[in-house]
N, C-alpha and C positions, 0 to 999 in steps of 0.2 A: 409411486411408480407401479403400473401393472407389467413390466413387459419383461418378459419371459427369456432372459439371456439364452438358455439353451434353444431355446427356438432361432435364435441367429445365432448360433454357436459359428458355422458357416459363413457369415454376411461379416462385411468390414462397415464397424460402427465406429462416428465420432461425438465425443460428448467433451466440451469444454464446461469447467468447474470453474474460471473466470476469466476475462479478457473480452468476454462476447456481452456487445449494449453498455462498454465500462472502460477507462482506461487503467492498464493498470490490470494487474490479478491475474496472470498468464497463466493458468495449468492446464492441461488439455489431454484425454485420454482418448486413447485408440483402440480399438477390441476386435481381436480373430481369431479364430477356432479354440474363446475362451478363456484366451489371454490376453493380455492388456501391457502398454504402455504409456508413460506418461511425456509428454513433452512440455516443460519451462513447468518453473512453479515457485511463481513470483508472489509480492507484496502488495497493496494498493496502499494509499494515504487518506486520511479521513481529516474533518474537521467539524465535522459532525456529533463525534460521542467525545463526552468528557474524558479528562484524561485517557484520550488512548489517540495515538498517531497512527497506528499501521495496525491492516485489517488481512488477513489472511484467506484461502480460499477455504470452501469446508469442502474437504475428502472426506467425510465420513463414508460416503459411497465405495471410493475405494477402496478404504478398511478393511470392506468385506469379501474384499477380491484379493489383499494384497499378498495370497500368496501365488498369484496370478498376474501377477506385477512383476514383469520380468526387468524392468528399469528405469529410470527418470533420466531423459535427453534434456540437456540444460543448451540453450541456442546461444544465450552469450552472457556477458556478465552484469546486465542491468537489470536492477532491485525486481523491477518488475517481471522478471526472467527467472530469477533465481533468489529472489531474498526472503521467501517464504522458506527454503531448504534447512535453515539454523533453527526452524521454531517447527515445524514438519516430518522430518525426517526419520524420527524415531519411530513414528508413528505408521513408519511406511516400509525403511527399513529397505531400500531396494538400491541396485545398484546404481550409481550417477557415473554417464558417458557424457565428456563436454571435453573440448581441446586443454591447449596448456595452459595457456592464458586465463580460460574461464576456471580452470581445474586451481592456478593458482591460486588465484584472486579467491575463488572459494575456501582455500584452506586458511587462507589467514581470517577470512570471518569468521570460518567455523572455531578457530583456537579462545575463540570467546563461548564457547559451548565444554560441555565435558562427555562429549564421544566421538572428538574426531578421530579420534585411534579408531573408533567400530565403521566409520562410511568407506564403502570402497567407492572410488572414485578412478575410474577408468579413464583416461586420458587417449582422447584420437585425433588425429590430423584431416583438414580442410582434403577430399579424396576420399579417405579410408572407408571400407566397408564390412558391416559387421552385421552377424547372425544373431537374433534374437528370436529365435525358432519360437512361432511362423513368420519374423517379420524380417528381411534383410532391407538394411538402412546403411544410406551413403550420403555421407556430410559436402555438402558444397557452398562453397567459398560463397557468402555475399558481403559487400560493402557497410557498413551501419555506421554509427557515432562511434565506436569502439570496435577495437580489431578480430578478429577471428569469430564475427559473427557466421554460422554455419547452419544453415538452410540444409530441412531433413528432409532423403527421399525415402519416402517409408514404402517398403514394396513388399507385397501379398500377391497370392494368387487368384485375389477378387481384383488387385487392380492395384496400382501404383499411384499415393501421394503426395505433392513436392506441399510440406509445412515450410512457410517461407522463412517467418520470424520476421524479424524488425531489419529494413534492409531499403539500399537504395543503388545504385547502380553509377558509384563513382567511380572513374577511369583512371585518375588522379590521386589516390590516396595519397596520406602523409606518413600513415605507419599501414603497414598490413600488405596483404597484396590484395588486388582487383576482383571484382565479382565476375565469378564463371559463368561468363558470358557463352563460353564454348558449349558446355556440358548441357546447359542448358536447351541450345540450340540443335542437340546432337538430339536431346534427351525427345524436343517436340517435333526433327525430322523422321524420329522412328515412332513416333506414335504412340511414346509409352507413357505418357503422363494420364491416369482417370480424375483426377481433380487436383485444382490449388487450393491451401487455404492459406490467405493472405492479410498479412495488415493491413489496417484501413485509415489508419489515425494520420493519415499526410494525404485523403485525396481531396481535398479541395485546393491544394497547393497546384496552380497550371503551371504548363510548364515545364523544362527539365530541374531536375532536381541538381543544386551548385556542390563542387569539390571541396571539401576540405580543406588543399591543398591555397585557392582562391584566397583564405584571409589572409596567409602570414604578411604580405605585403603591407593591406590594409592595418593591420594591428602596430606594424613599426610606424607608417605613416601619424596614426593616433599618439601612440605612446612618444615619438620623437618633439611631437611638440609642447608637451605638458611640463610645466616646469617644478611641479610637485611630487610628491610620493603617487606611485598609481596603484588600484588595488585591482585587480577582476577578479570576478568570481561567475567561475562553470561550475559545468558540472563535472565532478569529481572524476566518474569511471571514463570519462571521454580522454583517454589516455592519446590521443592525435593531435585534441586542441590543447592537452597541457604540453605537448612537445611545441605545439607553433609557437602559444605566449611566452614558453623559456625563449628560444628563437629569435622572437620577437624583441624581446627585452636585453638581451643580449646583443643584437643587434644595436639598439640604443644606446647599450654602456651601460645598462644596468641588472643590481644583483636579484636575482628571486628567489622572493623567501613561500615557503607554503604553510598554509595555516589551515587549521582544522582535519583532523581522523583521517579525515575518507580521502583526502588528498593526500596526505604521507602514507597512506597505504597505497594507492594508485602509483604513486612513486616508485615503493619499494617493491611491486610488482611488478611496474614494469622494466625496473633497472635488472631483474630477476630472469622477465622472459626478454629482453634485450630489446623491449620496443624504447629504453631509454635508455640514452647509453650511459656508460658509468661513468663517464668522464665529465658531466654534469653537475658541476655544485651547487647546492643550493646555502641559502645561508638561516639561521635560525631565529625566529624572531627577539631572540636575546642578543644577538648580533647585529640589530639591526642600527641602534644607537651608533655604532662605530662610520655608518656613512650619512649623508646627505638626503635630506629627502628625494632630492633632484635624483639620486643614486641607486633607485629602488624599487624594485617593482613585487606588488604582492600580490600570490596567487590564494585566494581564498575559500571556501564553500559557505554556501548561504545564497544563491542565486536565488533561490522558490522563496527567500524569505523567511526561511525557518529558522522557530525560535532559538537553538540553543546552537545555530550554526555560527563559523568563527565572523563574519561580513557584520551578523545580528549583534554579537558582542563588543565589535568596534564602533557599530553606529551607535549604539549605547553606552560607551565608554564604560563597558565593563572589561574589555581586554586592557591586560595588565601591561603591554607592551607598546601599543599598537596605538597613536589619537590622531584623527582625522582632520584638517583646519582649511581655511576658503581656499588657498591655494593647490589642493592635492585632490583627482579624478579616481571614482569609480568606472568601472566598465560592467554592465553585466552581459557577457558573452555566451547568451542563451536565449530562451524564448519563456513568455508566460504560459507554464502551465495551464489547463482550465482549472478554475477553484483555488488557486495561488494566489489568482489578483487583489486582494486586499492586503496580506500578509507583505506582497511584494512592494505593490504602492506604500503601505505602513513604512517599509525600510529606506524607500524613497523621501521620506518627508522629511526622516527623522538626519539624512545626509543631506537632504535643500536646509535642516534647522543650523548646520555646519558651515551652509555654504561651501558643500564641496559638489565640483562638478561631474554630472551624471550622463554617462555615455551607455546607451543600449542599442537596441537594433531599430528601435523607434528612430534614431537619428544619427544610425551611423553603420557601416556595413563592418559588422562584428558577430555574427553567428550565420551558420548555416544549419541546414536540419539533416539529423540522422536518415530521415525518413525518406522513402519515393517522393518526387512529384507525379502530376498526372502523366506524365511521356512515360517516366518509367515502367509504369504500369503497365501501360498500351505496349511499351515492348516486351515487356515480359510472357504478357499473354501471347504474343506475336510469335515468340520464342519457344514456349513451351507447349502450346496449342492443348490447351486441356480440355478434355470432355465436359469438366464441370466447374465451376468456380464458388466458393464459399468463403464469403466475406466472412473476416472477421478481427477479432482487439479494433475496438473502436467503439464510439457513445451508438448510440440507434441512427443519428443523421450522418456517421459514418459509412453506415454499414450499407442503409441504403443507396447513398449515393456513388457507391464501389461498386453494388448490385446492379446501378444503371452503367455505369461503365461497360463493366464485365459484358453487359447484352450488348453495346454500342460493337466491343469487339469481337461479335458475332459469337459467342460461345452462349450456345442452346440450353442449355439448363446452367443458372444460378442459384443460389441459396444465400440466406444470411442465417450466419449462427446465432444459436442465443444458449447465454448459459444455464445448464445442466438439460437442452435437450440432445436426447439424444439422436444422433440422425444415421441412418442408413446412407451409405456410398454407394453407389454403383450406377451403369450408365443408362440403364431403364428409366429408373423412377428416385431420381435421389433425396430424401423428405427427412424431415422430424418425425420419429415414431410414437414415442414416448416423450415425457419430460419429470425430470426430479426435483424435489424441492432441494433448493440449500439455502441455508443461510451466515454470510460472511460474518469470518472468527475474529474477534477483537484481541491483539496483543495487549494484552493489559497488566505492566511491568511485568512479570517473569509469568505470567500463565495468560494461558489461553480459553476466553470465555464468547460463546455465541453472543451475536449481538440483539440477537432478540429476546437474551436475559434478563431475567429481570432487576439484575446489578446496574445492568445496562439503562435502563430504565427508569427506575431511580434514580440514578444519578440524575440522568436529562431533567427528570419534575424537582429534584435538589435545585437543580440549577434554576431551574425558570422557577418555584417558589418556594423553596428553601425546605426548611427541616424544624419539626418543635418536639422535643421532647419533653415527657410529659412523667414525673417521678412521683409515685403515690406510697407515703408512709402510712401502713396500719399494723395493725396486730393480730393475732392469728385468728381474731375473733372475725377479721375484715372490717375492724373499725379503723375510721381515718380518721390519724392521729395529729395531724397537722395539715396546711393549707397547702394544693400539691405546687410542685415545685415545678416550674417551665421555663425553658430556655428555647427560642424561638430562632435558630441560625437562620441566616438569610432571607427569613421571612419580617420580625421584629426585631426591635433595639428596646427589649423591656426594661433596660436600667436607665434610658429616658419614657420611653413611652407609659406611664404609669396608669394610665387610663385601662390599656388594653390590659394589663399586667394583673390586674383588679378584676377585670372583666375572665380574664380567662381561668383567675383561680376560682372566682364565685361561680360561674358558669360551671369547671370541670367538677365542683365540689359537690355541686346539684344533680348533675347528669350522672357523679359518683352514687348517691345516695339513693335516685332512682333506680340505678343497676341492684344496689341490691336487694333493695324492693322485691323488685322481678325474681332476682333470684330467689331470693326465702319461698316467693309463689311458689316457684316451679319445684321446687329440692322439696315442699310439703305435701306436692303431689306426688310424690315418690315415682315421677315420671322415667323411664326409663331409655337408653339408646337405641341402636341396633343390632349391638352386641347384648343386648339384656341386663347392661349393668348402671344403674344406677347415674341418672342424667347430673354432673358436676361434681360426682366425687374424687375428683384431682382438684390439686389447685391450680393448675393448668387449664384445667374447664371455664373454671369457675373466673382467673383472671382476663383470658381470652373471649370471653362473655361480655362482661365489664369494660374491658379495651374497647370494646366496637361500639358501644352505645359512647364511650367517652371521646371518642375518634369524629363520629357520628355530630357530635355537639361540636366538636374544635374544627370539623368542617363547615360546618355553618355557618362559625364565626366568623370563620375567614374570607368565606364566601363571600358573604353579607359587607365585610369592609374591605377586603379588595380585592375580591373575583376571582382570588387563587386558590388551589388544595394544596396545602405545603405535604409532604413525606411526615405521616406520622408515627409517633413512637411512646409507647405507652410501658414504662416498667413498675414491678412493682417493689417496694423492701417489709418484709414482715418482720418485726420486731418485738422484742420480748417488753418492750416495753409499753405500760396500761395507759398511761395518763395521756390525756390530748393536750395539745399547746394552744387550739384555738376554740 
């Protein structure tokens, strides 16, 4: 990065750290007269790097501002919103303003951390307007998969931002109330909107975008004629559609039970903030024996197929309560993510190997999407008549295709974002000035490591050609005292394959006695470093020397017999003892 923040000290910049060219990784800063805020700062999901699911955005950036970080606006409660804030926070340290609902649901995550006592968390209502000197911001109400999603208008004296967030323009909720459609309308007859930035991840959808309120009918029609146990499985934070499917099943005469985390917490938030009422029972999967298959409806998570979700553990008859047989129906009341699709089909095969029947939206009208269609769009812009539009959360074919929109609806300068540039707002000339590197942070069980580490990295070549370690016994003389010792994980099976086993101790044993060949050379020329001291007098030198020519030889081998470099590993044991064994 060359660019000179105090030179825009003045100018309203925006820099997203992920969600722009990606789905997924919402954080997004905002910068005026030198101070900064952050809006969402969410999670992505990988499948990509070995053991690690979820990849974070890197703020290292704003580390270095963060005492200039007047706050983190949380827009609503999905992962990709806010589920970086548990593994992030400390590190940032600023205050979180998001409603009750998000405010809720956030603290029961964070109680699996140890500083929810230290977050203040500022709690505001769909309306309210608040000072974050230089910026006054005012939350308005919009529609989404989940209730109190709130669209921020961030306003400066360079010019006024409506950040939409994830949102669509239902009339009809099921919980929540309606998107401010007024405000909106008020907001683009006075001319005071300078740009949108807007999701993109739902415009190739034509069309209006369908209500929520639309399935419940559809879902008893489903559910009334199955005469087995039914399971669906959503998505967890969609606190709307788990109101329909209770609803729904109820409706039928039957009990629902909830399975897996993130569903009994959604539960108990929402029976909290009263989008559930409390007069709701659910029954527990240990309860469930007591009624009829016919009798039963279970709500579960594991929609995207994930592995250790409750859907995963019953198609695998690893749930201890739970068994699936040809007469009882899945529903999956969702959409395929991108990059799901195998995981998901996998859970699909493994309930056709059951013969239990599989209901999705492929063949049956059971999900709506959180998101815009293309109408909504068009009336939004209609609505708020912005100066400028800047696509963005969305893959690249998102963005541009949101970018041809926005021009279709006559607004003169568009932009698409892209992450960590950063871009100049204003109604002159609105561009990318600069751009910074980042690189996304791997959760990798309790710490956080760049993914372009080389833990990282390794791993990936472990996996595609395994791992040989290579154990050399001598004496302090550096005589090898026996044949060295290898175990070749993932690469060979040397306790059948005897040929290579042979091959790679006569091999390392040679390329051993070479090395130190060399070395006696060099230590007799009393060759010296950089620092002037004496070339290998550590035994550090002298084994990291040795390593690489014996590294050197066990990659050839491998090469030569099956085109791989496994991850190698060369240790050594000095021992007191003289004698050789071979």
């Amino acid at each position: 990065m060359n660019i000179n923040l105090k030179k825009f000290k003045k100018e309203l910049l925006f820099l997203p750290l992920g969600g722009s060219g990606e789905i997924g990784l919402n954080c997004n800063l905002y910068h005026y007269e030198g101070k900064w805020i952050m809006v969402d700062c969410g999670i992505g999901f990988t499948k990509e790097i070995p053991g690690v699911d979820v990849i974070v955005p890197d703020i290292s950036f704003i580390k270095k501002y963060k005492k200039d970080l007047l706050g983190i606006i949380i827009t609503h409660i999905h992962e990709d919103h806010l589920g970086a804030i548990q593994h992030l926070w400390q590190e940032l340290e600023a205050p979180i303003y998001t409603s009750h609902f998000t405010a809720t649901f956030l603290k029961e995550k964070l109680r699996r951390t140890d500083f929810l006592d230290k977050v203040v968390i500022r709690e505001i209502k769909e309306g309210d307007k608040i000072k974050l000197k230089p910026f006054n911001l005012e939350f308005i109400g919009l529609t989404h998969s989940t209730v109190e999603m709130n669209a921020i208008l961030i306003g400066t004296k360079a010019g006024n931002i409506l950040h939409t967030g994830d949102w669509k323009l239902d009339m009809n909720p099921v919980a929540g109330k309606k998107s401010n459609v007024a405000r909106l309308q008020e907001l683009g007859k006075n001319k005071e909107i300078l740009a949108t930035i807007c999701d993109s991840t739902n415009i190739f959808s034509e069309g209006d975008s369908k209500s929520e309120s639309d399935l419940l009918q559809s879902f008893i029609n489903i559910i009334s004629k199955e005469k087995g146990a039914v399971v669906c499985a959503t998505f967890a934070s969609n606190i709307s559609r788990v109101k329909t499917l209770v609803k729904a099943a109820k409706a039928c005469g039957r009990k629902t039970c909830l399975v897996g985390s993130s569903l009994l917490r959604i539960a108990k938030v929402g029976k909290e903030t009263g989008y559930l009422s409390n007069g709701i029972k659910f029954v527990s999967d240990k309860e469930l024996k007591k009624y009829k298959k016919s009798e039963i409806f279970i709500l579960a998570t594991g929609c995207q197929g994930e592995n250790l979700a409750a859907l995963n553990k019953i198609a695998n008859n690893a749930h201890p309560k739970i068994k699936l047989s040809k007469k009882d129906t899945v529903i999956f009341s969702s959409k395929m993510i991108p990059g799901n699709e195998k995981s998901i089909m996998k859970l699909y095969n493994k309930l056709a190997e059951k013969d239990v029947k599989i209901i999705s939206e492929a063949n049956a009208f059971v999900h709506v999407s959180g998101h815009y269609a293309r109408n909504d769009l068009v009336k939004l812009y209609k609505y708020t008549k912005p100066q400028v539009a800047i696509a963005t959360h969305g893959e690249a074919m998102h963005l541009a295709e949101h970018k041809r929109l926005a021009e279709k609806c006559g607004i003169q300068k568009v932009l698409k974002a892209q992450n960590g540039g950063i871009m100049l707002i204003n109604k002159e000339s609105p561009r990318i000035i600069d751009i910074i590197e980042l690189t996304n942070v791997a959760v990798d069980g309790k710490r956080l490591i760049e993914t372009s580490n080389n833990v990282i990295k390794e791993r990936k070549k472990i996996l595609n050609a395994g791992i040989i370690f290579i154990n050399m016994i001598i004496d302090k003389d550096y005589k090898l005292l026996r044949k060295p010792t290898v175990v070749a994980t993932g690469a060979y099976d040397l306790n059948k394959d005897k040929i290579m086993k042979e091959i790679f101790e006569e091999d390392i044993s040679k390329a051993y006695k070479k090395a130190i060949k060399e070395l006696d050379i060099i230590i007799s020329k009393k060759e010296k470093d950089r620092d002037g001291k004496k070339k290998f007098s550590k035994d550090e030198d002298k084994q990291q020397f040795i390593g690489q020519i014996i590294k050197a030889k066990v990659n050839k081998i491998c090469l030569d017999d099956m085109g791989k470099k496994p991850v190698l590993r060369v240790e050594f044991a000095i021992t007191k003892c003289k004698k050789s064994f071979f």
